[in-house]
C-alpha positions, 0 to 999 in steps of 0.5 A, spaced: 759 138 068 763 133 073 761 126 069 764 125 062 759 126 057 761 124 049 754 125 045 750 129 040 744 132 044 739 135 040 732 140 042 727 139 047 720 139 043 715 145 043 708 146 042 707 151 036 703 157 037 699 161 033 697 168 031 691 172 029 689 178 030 682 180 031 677 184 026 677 190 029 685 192 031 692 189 030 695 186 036 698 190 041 703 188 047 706 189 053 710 185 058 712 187 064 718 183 067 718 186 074 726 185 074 729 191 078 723 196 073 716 196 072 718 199 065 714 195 059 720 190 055 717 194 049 718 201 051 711 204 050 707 202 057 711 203 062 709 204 069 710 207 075 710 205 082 706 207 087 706 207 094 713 204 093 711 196 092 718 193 093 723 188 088 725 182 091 730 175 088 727 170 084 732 167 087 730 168 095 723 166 092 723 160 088 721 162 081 722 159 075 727 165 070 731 170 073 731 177 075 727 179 080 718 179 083 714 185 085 712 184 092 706 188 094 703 191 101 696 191 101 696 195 108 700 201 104 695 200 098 700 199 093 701 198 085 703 200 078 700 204 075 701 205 067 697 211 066 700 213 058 699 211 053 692 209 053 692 201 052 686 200 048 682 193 050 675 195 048 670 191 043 677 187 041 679 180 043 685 181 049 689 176 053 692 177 061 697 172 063 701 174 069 705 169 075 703 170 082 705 168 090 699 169 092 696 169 100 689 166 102 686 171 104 678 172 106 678 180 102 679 180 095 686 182 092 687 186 085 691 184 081 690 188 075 685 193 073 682 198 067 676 202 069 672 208 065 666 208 070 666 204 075 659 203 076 658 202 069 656 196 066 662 194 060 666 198 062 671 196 069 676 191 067 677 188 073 681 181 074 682 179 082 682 174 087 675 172 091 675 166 096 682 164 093 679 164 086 680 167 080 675 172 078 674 177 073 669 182 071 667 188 066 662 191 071 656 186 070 659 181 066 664 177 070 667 170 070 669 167 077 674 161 078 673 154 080 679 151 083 681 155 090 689 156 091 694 155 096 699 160 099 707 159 098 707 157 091 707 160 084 701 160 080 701 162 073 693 166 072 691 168 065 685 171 062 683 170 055 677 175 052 675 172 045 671 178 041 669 173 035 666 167 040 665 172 046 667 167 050 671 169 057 676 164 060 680 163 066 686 159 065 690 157 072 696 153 071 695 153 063 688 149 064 683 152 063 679 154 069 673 156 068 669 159 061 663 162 060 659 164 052 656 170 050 660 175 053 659 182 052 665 185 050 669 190 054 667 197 052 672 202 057 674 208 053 680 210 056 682 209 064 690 207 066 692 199 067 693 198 075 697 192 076 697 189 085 690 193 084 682 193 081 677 198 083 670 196 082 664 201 084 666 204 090 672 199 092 680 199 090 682 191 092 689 192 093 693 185 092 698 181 098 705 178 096 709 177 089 706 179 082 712 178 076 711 177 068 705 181 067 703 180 059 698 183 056 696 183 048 690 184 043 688 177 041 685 171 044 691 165 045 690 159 044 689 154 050 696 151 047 699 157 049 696 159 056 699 151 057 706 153 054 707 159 057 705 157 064 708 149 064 714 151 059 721 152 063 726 152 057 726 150 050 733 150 047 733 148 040 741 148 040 740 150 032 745 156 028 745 162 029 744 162 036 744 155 040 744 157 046 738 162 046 732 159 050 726 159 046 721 159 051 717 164 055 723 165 061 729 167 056 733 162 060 739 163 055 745 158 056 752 158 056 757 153 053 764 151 052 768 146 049 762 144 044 762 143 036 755 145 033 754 138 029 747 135 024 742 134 029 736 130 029 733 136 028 736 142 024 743 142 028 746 139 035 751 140 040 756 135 040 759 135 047 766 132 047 767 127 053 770 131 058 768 135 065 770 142 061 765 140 055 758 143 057 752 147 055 749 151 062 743 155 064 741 158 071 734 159 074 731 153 074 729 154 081 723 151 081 726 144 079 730 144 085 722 145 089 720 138 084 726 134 086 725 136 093 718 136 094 714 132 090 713 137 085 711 134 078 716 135 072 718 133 065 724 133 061 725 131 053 730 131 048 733 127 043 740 123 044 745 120 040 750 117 044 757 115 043 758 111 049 753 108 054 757 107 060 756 111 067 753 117 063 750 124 066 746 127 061 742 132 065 744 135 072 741 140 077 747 144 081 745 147 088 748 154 086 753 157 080 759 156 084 758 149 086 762 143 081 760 138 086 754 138 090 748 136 084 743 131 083 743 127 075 736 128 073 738 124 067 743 120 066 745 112 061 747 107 068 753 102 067 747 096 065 746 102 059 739 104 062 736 111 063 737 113 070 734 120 073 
């Protein structure tokens, strides 16, 4: 960081999350990250690409994390198929979260599918884009969004089913979407996950451009979660034993140098020691360079506890990982001691 900083700095507050588990299974998840693999991160339901969709930088597709997307090619009828083991969405409460780089398209797009008889009331799972909305159906018994999307931005989509309240709702950007009550559950009984494709009846939709960070888990998130998961950049605690861990849903974890762990307004804190080679550093944030340019909205928190308020630079954004100079302050104390951004 090129401007002296001599400061305590302690963490940016997070939503809490909580955690349950539904009558009739414990929670089962899975994530599919999409950087250079279609393996699940926990190693029990991989997948296997079909018709070879193609990985492309998050960088050269702004995007916040890093890693890579999943670009899919519906005129070659790609997708990801995780055929085994079994992943058993059937009469229990399930979450689907996924970011997508969606193309406005008059034809409906796949995004990810489960069918046991596709003609069957209950038993296809199938969540797509029609009309440029989100929509969702278990065969006679569907959901569809209410706010229509646009092309070259990313939206995070999720899909919450909650067996105990049989409610289904559609999250688009963490707000909630659309809602609908007595539900019937989902019933299939077996069939693969596809992920870029859906079949309903006698049609398979195949999905057009980006797919990345798939989740998938047996329980009902809260809308506290759908938010953080979908607005929620980085959250780094700066506390033992990890400070520079990121604690939020991208794993952005920072670098830091020259630094002393010090008792923080909570837990501990980074003392930051005044000169340009005392920092802490992370990278992937592509989309705040998007927010500084474009308009796009964006919030930053933390507690400060400020040895010196004259020219401060608290928060600056670099162009590139090798570039010391060309930066814009997001944050910062002006010599008139006020905030600055």
């Amino acid at each position: 960081i090129n401007c002296p900083v001599n400061k305590f700095v302690d963490e940016i507050p997070k939503s809490t999350s909580t955690t349950a588990t539904t009558a009739s299974t414990v929670n089962v998840s899975a994530y599919w990250s999409f950087d250079n693999t279609a393996a699940d991160s926990y190693g029990v339901y991989n997948g296997q690409l079909i018709n070879s969709p193609s990985y492309a930088s998050s960088s050269s597709v702004p995007y916040v994390g890093h890693g890579q997307a999943l670009y899919f090619n519906s005129a070659s009828s790609q997708s990801v198929l995780v055929s085994t083991p079994f992943f058993n969405l059937s009469y229990t409460s399930f979450t689907i979260e996924a970011w997508i780089y969606y193309s406005t398209s008059t034809s409906d797009r796949g995004i990810f599918g489960q069918c046991q008889c596709s003609t069957c009331a209950n038993q296809c799972l199938y969540l797509i884009m029609r009309n440029n909305r989100l929509y969702v159906d278990f065969i006679s018994n569907y959901l569809s969004g209410s706010t229509a999307i646009s092309t070259t931005y990313w939206y995070h989509i999720a899909f919450v089913y909650n067996y105990e309240t049989r409610q289904q709702i559609l999250y688009l950007n963490g707000v909630q979407d659309a809602i609908k009550s007595n539900a019937q559950p989902y019933q299939g009984q077996n069939g693969s996950i596809n992920i870029g494709s859906s079949r309903a009846y006698s049609t398979t939709y195949y999905y057009q451009n980006y797919i990345d960070n798939v989740a998938l888990t047996t329980r009902a998130k809260s809308s506290v979660e759908i938010l953080r998961d979908a607005s929620l950049m980085a959250y780094y605690s700066f506390d033992l034993p990890n400070p520079t861990v990121d604690n939020g849903p991208n794993g952005l974890d920072g670098t830091s140098n020259n630094i002393v762990t010090a008792s923080g307004r909570v837990n501990e804190a980074m003392r930051f020691l005044g000169s340009s080679s005392s920092y802490f550093r992370a990278y992937g944030f592509y989309q705040i360079s998007n927010g500084v340019v474009n308009g796009k909205p964006f919030s930053i928190a933390m507690w400060v506890n400020p040895s010196s308020v004259n020219n401060i630079a608290i928060i600056q954004m670099f162009w590139s990982l090798s570039s010391t100079s060309n930066c814009d302050t997001l944050l910062g104390i002006s010599s008139s001691n006020s905030l600055t951004g």
